[in-house]
N, C-alpha and C positions, 0 to 999 in steps of 0.2 A: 436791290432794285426790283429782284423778277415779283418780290411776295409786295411792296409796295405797289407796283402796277398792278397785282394781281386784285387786292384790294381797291385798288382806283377804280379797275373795271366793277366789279359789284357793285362801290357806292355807287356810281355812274348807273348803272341797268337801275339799282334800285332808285335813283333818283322817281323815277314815274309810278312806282307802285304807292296806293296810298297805303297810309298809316292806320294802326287803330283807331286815331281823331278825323281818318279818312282827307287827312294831306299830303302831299303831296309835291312834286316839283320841291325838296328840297334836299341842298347838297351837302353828302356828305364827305366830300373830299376831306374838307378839316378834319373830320373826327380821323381819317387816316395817317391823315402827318402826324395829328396827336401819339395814336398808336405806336406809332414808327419815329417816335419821338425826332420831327425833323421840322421845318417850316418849308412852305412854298418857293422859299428861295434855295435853298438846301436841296430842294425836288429839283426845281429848272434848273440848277448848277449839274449837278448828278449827269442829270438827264441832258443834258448839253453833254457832257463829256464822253456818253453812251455814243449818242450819237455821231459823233466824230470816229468811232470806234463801231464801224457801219456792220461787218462780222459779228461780232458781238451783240450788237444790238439785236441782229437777227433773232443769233442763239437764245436772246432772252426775251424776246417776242416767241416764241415758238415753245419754250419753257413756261413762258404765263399761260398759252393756248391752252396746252396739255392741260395745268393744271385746272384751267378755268371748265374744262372740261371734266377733268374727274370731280372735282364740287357738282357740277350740272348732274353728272350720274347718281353720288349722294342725294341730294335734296329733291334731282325728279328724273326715279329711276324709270324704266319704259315697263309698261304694266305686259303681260303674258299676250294680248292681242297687240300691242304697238312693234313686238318682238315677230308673231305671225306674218304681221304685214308688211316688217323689213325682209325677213326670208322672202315671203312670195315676189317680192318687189325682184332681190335678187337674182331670184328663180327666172322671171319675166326677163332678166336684161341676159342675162347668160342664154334663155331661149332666142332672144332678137340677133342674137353675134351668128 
């Protein structure tokens, strides 16, 4: 389930970027069941039975976070000034205490 959601989320974000035919607004939730060779009823079952199982469900919300994060670092790492500006940011909050 964590790498399924994990994939939900990107089709999801990427639903609004356009395309090289410059479209847009389209989902690709399917292409992820495809994937993960499952159907939407197979998901909502799963997924119903997650949640009933509320700890858990956490743990695997907070395992997609992570990861959905470490892709974020791959594909848009923070350039040498984005990295300046978080230290100084830092610097400023630790002066304000």
């Amino acid at each position: 389930m964590i790498e399924i959601w994990t994939d939900i989320y990107i089709a999801r974000g990427a639903r609004h970027i356009k395309t090289k035919e410059l479209r847009k607004n389209i989902n690709y939730t399917p292409l992820v069941f495809k994937k993960h060779q499952i159907d939407s009823l197979q998901f909502s079952e799963s997924n119903l039975y997650y949640t009933s199982k509320i700890d858990d469900y956490e743990k695997m919300f907070l395992e997609v976070e992570k990861r959905l994060k470490e892709k974020q670092e791959i594909y848009n790492p923070k350039s040498d000034i984005d990295s300046i500006i978080e230290d100084a940011k830092e610097i400023h909050r630790k002066d304000l205490k």
